[in-house]
C-alpha positions, 0 to 999 in steps of 0.5 A, a space after each residue: 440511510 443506515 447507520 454507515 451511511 449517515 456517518 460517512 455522510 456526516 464526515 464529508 458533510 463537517 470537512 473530516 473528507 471532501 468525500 469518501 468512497 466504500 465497496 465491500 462484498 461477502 464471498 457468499 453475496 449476502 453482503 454487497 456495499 457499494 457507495 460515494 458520500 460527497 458533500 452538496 457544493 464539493 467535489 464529486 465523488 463515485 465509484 469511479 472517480 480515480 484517487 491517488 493510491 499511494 501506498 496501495 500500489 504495493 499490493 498490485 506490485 506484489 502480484 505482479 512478482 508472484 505472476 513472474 514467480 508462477 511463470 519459473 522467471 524469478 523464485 521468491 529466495 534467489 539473489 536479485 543483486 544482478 537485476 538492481 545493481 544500484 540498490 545491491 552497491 548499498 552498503 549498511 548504515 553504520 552512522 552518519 556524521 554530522 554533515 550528513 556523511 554516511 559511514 557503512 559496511 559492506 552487505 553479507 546476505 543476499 537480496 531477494 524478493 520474499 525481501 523486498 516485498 515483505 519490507 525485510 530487505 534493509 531498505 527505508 523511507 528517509 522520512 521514517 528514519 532518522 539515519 536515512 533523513 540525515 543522509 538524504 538531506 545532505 544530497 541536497 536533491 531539490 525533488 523526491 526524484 523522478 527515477 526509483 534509483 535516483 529517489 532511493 539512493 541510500 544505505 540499507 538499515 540492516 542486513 536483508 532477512 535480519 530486521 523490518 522496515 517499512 520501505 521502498 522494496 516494492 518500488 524495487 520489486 517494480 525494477 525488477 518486474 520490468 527487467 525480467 518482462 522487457 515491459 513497462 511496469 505500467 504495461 505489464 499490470 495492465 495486460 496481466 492484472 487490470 484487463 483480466 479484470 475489466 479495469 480500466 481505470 488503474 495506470 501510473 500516468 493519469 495525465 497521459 489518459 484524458 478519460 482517467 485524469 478527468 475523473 481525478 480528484 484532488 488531494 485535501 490535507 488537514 492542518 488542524 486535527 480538529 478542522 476540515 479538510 482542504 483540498 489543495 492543487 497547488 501543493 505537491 504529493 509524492 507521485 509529482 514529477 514521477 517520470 517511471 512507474 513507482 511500484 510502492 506509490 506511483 498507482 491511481 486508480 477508482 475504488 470499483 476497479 481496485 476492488 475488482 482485485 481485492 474481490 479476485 483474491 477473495 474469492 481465489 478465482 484464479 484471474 491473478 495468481 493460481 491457487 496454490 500461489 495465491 495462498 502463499 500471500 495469506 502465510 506469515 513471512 517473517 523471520 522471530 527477528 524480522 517479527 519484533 522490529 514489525 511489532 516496534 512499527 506498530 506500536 507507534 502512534 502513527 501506525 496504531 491511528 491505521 491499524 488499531 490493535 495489538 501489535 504483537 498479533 501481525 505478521 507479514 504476509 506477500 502482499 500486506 500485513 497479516 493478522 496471526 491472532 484472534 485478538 480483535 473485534 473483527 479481523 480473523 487469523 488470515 486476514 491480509 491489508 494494508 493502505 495508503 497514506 491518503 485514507 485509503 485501506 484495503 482488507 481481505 479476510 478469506 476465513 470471514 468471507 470478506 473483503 473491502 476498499 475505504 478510499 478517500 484523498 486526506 493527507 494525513 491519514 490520521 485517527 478521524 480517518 481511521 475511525 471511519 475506516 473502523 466503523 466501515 470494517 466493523 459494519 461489513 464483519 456484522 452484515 456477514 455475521 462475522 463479528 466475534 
């Protein structure tokens, strides 16, 4: 075995994962790799066993709006409050008393996609916001909440345009997706993104597919950050009791398949998105003011243990963050990612030619994990001799 491969294995062998699953390819094929790590007496992994995706969900959500904005549906700067009346009543958080009572005021700016998909909307994540938790615990809701609105029913952070937040957009991008198209967002990525593909395996209900449940596998979570990972069926994740298509979490799907888009996008071979619009995704979005709260984001424990680098070096591109320098080991100016909170992470790196998936199911996603995934990138960039 390579020394990849008898890291990986190591890893799932010592408890770090109950297993791991990595596809990387090159676009001139001189680098194709393509491997599942199991441990002896555990869960067995392959290419195609179905993860959940969690926050991988947005890149797919992404382009499925930017499809609706090549068909003259929706453009990327219009108002959308008239297509997501629930979100466009939020007011901005001003304070919360307390009790947990929000104090806020009216919005100003419009709402639009370029917004909603590059998290400059106002929009939060009641766990990453102290404000939002406050108000959120005070609505005393008993689940995460089956429905987008019925989860996501809280004020804005700031106006749209004016700050960054990591947040619940991409659910909102799904919402409007399934009004403009009548369909399903389930139904419409799998008839414009997953069978142009050949995939078969991605769908929000994993349940209502016998052939896709069968080949899930089961979340693991680490107490001790220096113990194993375990499996635990017993314990909830975010996807439990989702009734709708969630378009920032809601996704499972098998590495192979899910590389089968990231490869798309590698190779710019028009299956998804038309070129022109395809490279919109790899341009930086971002307002100066937007720009610093993003860089805040990042220099936070949590997100430095996903992307290690320096902060001020990213921006957001439509679809994942997007690096604007030249200050890391491997990653060059252009290259576009992001992950999911279970240790999952995806790249696409048009100006070295590469692409990759890292999956796994370990909650949470924290530095031994992402040590992994760094070696993983590192080994892709030096098998393509891209490494700097």
């Amino acid at each position: 075995m390579t020394s990849l491969e008898n890291l990986l294995q190591s890893a799932v062998n010592d408890g770090t994962a109950p297993g791991i699953v990595v596809i990387a390819r090159d676009r001139d094929g001189e680098v194709n790799i393509s491997k599942a790590f199991s441990s002896e007496n555990g869960t067995r992994y392959n290419l195609d066993t179905v993860m959940e995706l969690s926050s991988m969900t947005k890149f797919p959500t992404s382009i499925a709006a930017l499809q609706l904005v090549e068909k003259g549906l929706v453009t990327l700067d219009e108002d959308l409050s008239h297509l997501l009346p629930s979100f466009a009543n939020q007011g901005i958080l001003v304070s919360v008393a307390d009790d947990g009572t929000p104090t806020v005021r009216k919005r100003q700016n419009p709402i639009t996609l370029r917004h909603l998909i590059t998290h400059s909307s106002g929009a939060g994540y009641y766990f990453l916001h102290e404000g939002l938790g406050k108000v959120r615990a005070a609505q005393k809701r008993e689940s995460h909440g089956a429905t987008v609105d019925e989860a996501f029913d809280l004020p804005l952070l700031f106006e749209p345009g004016e700050g960054w937040a990591y947040s619940t957009g991409l659910d909102r991008v799904g919402q409007v997706i399934e009004k403009l198209t009548g369909l399903s967002l389930e139904d419409y990525m799998k008839k414009n993104i997953w069978e142009p593909l050949g995939a078969d395996s991605p769908t929000f209900f994993p349940d209502q597919h016998p052939d896709i449940s069968n080949r899930r596998v089961i979340m693991a979570f680490r107490k001790d950050p220096d113990g194993p990972a375990v499996e635990k069926p017993e314990i909830p994740t975010v996807t439990t009791g989702l009734k709708v298509p969630f378009g920032g979490h809601g996704l499972f799907a098998s590495m192979s398949d899910y590389f089968k888009m990231v490869y798309s996008l590698l190779v710019d071979d028009e299956k998804l998105l038309k070129k022109e619009t395809a490279a919109l995704m790899f341009q930086p979005q971002l307002t100066p003011t937007s720009k610093e709260e993003l860089y805040k984001f990042m220099d936070t424990p949590e997100m430095k243990s996903m992307f290690a680098s320096p902060p001020n070096d990213r921006d957001f591109g439509l679809g994942g963050l997007l690096i604007v320098g030249n200050n890391h080991q491997y990653w060059h100016k252009g290259a576009l990612m992001w992950g999911g909170a279970a240790s999952l992470n995806w790249f696409i790196d048009r100006s070295a030619g590469v692409c990759g998936v890292f999956g796994a199911q370990v909650l949470p996603s924290d530095q031994r994990m992402r040590s992994l995934i760094d070696a993983f990138q590192a080994e892709v960039y030096r098998r393509a001799g891209k490494l700097k």
